[in-house]
VMD Tcl script that draws the C-alpha trace (Angstrom):
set ca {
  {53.95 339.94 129.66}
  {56.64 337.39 128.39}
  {55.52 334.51 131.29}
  {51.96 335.02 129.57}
  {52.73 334.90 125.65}
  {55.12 332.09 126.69}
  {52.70 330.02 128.49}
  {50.06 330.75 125.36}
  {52.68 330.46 122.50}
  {54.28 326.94 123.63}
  {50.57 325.69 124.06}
  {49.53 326.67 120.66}
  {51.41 324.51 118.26}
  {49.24 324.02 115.03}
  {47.61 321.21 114.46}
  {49.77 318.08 112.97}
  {52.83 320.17 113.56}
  {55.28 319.35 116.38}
  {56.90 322.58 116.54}
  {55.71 324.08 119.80}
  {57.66 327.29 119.87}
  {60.34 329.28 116.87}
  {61.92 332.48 118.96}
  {63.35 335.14 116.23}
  {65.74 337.33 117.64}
  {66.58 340.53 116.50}
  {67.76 344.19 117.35}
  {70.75 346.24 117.41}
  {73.86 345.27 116.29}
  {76.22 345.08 119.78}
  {73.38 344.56 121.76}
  {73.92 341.06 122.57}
  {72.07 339.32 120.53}
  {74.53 335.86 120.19}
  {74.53 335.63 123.71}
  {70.97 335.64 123.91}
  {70.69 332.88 120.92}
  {73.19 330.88 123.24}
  {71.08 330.64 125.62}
  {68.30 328.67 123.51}
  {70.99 326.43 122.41}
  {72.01 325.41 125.59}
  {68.30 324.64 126.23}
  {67.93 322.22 123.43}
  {66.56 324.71 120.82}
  {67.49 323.93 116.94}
  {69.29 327.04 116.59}
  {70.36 329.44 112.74}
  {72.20 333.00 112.86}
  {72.34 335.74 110.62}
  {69.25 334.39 108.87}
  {67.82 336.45 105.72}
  {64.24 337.84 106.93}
  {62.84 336.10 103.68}
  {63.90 332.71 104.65}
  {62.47 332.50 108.12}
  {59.09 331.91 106.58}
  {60.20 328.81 104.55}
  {62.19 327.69 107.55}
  {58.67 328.12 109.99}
  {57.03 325.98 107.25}
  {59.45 323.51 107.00}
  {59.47 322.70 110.78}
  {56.05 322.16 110.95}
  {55.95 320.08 107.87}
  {54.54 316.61 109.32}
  {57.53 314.51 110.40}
  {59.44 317.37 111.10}
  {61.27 316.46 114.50}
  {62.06 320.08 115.36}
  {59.63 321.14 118.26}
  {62.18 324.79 119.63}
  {63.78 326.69 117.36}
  {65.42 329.91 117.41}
  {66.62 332.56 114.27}
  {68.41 335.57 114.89}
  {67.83 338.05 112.01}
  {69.46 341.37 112.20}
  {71.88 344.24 110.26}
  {74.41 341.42 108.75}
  {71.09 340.42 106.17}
  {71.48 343.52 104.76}
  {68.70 344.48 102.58}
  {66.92 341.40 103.33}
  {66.28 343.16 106.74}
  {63.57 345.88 105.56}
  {61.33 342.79 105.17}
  {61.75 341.38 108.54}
  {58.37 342.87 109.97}
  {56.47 341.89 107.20}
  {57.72 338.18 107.44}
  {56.67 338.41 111.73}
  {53.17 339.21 110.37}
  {53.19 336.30 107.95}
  {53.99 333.96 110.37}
  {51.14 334.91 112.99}
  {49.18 335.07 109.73}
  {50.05 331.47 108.87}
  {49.89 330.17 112.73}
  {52.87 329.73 113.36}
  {53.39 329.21 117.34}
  {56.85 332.18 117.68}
  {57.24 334.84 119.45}
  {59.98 337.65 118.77}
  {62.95 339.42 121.11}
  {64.19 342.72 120.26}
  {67.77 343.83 121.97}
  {68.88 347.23 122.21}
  {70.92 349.49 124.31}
  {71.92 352.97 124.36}
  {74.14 354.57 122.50}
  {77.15 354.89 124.69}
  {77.26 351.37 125.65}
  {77.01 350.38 121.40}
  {79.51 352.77 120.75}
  {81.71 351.93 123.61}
  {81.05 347.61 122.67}
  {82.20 348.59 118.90}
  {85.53 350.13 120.11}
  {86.52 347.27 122.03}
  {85.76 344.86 119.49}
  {87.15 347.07 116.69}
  {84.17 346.01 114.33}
  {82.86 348.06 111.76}
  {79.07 348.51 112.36}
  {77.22 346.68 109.18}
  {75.11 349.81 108.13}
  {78.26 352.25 108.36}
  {80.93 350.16 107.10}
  {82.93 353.25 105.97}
  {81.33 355.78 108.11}
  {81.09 356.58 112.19}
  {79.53 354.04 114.42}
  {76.89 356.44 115.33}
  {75.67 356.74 111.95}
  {75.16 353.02 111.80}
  {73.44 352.86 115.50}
  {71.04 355.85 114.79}
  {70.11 354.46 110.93}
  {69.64 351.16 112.39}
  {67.20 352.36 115.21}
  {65.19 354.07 112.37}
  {65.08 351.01 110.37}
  {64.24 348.25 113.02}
  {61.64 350.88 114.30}
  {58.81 348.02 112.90}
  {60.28 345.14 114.19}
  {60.31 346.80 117.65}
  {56.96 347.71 117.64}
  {56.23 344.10 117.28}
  {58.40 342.72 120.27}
  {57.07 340.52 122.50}
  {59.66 340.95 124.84}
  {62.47 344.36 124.73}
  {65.56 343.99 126.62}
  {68.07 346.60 126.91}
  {71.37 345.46 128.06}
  {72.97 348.55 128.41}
  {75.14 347.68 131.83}
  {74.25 344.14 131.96}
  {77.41 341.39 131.71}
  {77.11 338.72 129.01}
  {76.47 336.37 132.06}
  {73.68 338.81 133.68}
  {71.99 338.74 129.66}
  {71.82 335.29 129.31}
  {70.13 335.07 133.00}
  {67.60 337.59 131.83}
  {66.86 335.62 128.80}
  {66.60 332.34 130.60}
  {64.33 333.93 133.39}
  {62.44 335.76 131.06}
  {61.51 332.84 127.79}
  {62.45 329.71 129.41}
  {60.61 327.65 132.09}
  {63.02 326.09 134.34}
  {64.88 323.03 133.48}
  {63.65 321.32 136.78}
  {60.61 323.02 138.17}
  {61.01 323.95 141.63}
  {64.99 323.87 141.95}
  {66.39 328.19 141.98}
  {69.63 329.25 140.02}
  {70.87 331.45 142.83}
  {74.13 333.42 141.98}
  {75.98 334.92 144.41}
  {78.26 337.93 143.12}
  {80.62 340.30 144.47}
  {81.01 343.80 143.52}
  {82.88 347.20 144.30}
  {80.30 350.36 145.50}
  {82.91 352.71 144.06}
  {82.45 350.96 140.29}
  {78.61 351.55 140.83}
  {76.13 348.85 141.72}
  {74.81 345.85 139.73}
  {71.69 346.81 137.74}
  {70.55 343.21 138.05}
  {71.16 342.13 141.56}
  {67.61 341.11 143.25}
  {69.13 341.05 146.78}
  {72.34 343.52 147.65}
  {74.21 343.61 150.88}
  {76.69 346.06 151.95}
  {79.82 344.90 153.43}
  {81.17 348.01 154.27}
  {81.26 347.87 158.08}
  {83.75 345.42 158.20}
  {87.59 345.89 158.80}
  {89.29 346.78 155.33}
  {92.58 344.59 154.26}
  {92.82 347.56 151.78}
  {94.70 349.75 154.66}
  {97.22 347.08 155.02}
  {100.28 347.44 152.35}
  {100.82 343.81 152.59}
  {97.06 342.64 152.21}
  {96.51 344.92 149.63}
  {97.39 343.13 146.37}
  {95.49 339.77 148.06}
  {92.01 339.50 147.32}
  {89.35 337.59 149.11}
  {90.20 333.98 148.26}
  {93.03 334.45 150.46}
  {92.50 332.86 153.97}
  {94.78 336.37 155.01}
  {91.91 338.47 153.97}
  {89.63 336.27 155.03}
  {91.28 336.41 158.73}
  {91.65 340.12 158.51}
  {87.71 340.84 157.90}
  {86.88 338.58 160.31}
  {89.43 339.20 163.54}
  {86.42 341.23 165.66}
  {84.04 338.78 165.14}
  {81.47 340.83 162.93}
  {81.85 338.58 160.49}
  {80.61 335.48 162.07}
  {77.27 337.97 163.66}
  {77.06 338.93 159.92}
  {76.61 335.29 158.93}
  {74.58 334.72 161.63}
  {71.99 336.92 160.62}
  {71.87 336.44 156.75}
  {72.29 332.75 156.42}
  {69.22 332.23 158.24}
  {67.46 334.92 156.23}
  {68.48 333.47 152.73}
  {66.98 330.56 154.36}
  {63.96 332.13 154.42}
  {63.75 334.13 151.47}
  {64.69 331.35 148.99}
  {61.81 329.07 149.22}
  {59.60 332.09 148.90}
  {61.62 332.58 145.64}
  {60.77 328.92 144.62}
  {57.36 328.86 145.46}
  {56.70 332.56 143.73}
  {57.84 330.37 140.50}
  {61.65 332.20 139.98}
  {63.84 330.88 138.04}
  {67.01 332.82 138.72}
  {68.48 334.88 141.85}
  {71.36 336.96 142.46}
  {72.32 337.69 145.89}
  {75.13 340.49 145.29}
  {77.28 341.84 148.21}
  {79.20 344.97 147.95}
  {82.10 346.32 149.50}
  {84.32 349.46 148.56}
  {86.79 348.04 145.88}
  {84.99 344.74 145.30}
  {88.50 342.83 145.59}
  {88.51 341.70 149.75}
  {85.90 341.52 151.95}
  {82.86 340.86 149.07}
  {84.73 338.55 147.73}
  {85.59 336.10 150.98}
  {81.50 336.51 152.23}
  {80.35 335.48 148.03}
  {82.19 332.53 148.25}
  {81.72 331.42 151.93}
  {77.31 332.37 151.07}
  {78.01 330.02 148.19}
  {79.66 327.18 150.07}
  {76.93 327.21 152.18}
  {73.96 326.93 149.74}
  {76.06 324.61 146.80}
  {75.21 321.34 148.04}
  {71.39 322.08 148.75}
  {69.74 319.58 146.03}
  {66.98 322.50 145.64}
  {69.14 325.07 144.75}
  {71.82 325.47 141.39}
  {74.42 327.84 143.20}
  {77.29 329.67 141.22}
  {79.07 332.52 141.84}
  {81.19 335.44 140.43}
  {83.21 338.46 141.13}
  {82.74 341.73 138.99}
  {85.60 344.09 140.04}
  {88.07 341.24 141.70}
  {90.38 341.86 138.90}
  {90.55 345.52 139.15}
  {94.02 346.76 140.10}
  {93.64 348.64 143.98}
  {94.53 352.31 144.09}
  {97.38 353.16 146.17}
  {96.33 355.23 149.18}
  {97.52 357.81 150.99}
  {97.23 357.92 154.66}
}
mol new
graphics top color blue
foreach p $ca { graphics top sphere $p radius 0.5 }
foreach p [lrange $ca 0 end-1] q [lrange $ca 1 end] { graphics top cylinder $p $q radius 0.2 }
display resetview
């Protein structure tokens, strides 16, 4: 649905305007929504937080005012506008009113992951500034119930990394900054801290010898040539490599031509610290200096300390 309202929205500008597309963000507080605004500045987008519902109307109007340079923008409106919030659906339906090329992005997650983001941060949640957190979550849901209704796009980013939320966003509302060239990430992760919810291709490294077994390759991880050694002293590793390079190969360009933007290859061992770790960087050596491909990579769980183990 996004692909489609994008396509139509940025097409649409109004006549004599040069804005071609204003993206108002909004949703739960915690939910994510500066990272998501980031990712519209880093595109080029003229970008305003913590907007007042009533001003995003005047702002619409003053972009596409002729001689207006500003062809992306992006608001976020949310909680901090206080009681300039309740107006915030009624100003969406002005602007489609009006013809104003936008469409909207609504963030939410559940509850534990809000409450659980608010204790880490130690903020106090803007409609229960002297109350519980879940007061402020569950009155907030009520009260951005309209705006909701009028998403074009819903993202819930319980689970996801700041990283994995701006990939959504970018793979979701953005067309690709060179058409035809794949942001593939390639990310390692532990199976016993539960699998990525965002990975589009997972491979499990479990098979392989463990360094975790050895006392003194235990505190290495897999940038260490050591560990790197260890996992592959039967030769597994290199029949492993053998068989999924060529496959990437493969599936990438049918990733390319199917019009993704974005790709994350994840591979999974126990602890995510060893063996994941050595194969994500050695798959990203190999696809980094491929001029149709945008390779990066990162490691969930490398920083978790191992567990001692009895044996």
């Amino acid at each position: 649905m996004a692909n489609a309202v994008r396509d139509e929205q940025v097409d649409g500008r109004k006549p004599g305007s040069n804005l071609r597309d204003l993206v108002v963000i909004s949703g739960l507080s915690g939910a994510g929504k500066s990272s998501a605004m980031n990712v519209f500045e880093d595109a080029g987008y003229f970008c305003v937080d913590n907007l007042p519902a009533e001003m995003i109307r005047s702002l619409a109007e003053l972009f596409m005012h002729q001689g207006s340079r500003v062809e992306l923008a992006a608001v976020v409106c949310d909680s901090r506008g206080g009681e300039y919030l309740a107006a915030l659906a009624g100003v969406i339906d002005q602007l489609a009113d009006a013809g104003v090329v936008h469409r909207v992005v609504f963030l939410t997650a559940d509850e534990e992951a809000l409450v659980n983001r608010y204790k880490e941060t130690r903020r106090r949640h803007p409609l229960a500034p002297h109350g519980s957190v879940i007061d402020g979550i569950r009155a907030e849901i009520d009260l951005l119930a309209p705006v909701r209704e009028r998403a074009d796009l819903v993202i819930d980013t319980s689970g996801l990394s700041a990283a994995a939320l701006r990939r959504k966003v970018a793979d979701e509302l953005l067309s690709p900054a060179s058409p035809g060239r794949l942001a593939v990430t390639f990310t390692s992760f532990g199976h016993k801290h539960g699998p990525p919810r965002d990975a589009d291709i997972a491979f499990d490294v479990r098979f392989l010898p463990n360094p975790h077994y050895e006392s003194d390759l235990r505190p290495l991880t897999g940038f260490d040539e050591r560990i790197v050694a260890y996992v592959a002293r039967d030769g597994r590793l290199d029949e492993f490599y053998g068989h999924v390079v060529p496959l990437l190969e493969f599936l990438l360009p049918q990733y390319v031509a199917e019009g993704k933007a974005h790709l994350m290859v994840a591979i999974g061992c126990t602890g995510g610290r060893h063996r994941s770790v050595a194969i994500a960087e050695h798959l990203a050596n190999v696809f980094r200096d491929r001029e149709e491909y945008f390779v990066e990579v990162s490691h969930r769980d490398v920083d978790r300390l191992p567990m001692r183990t009895v044996r």
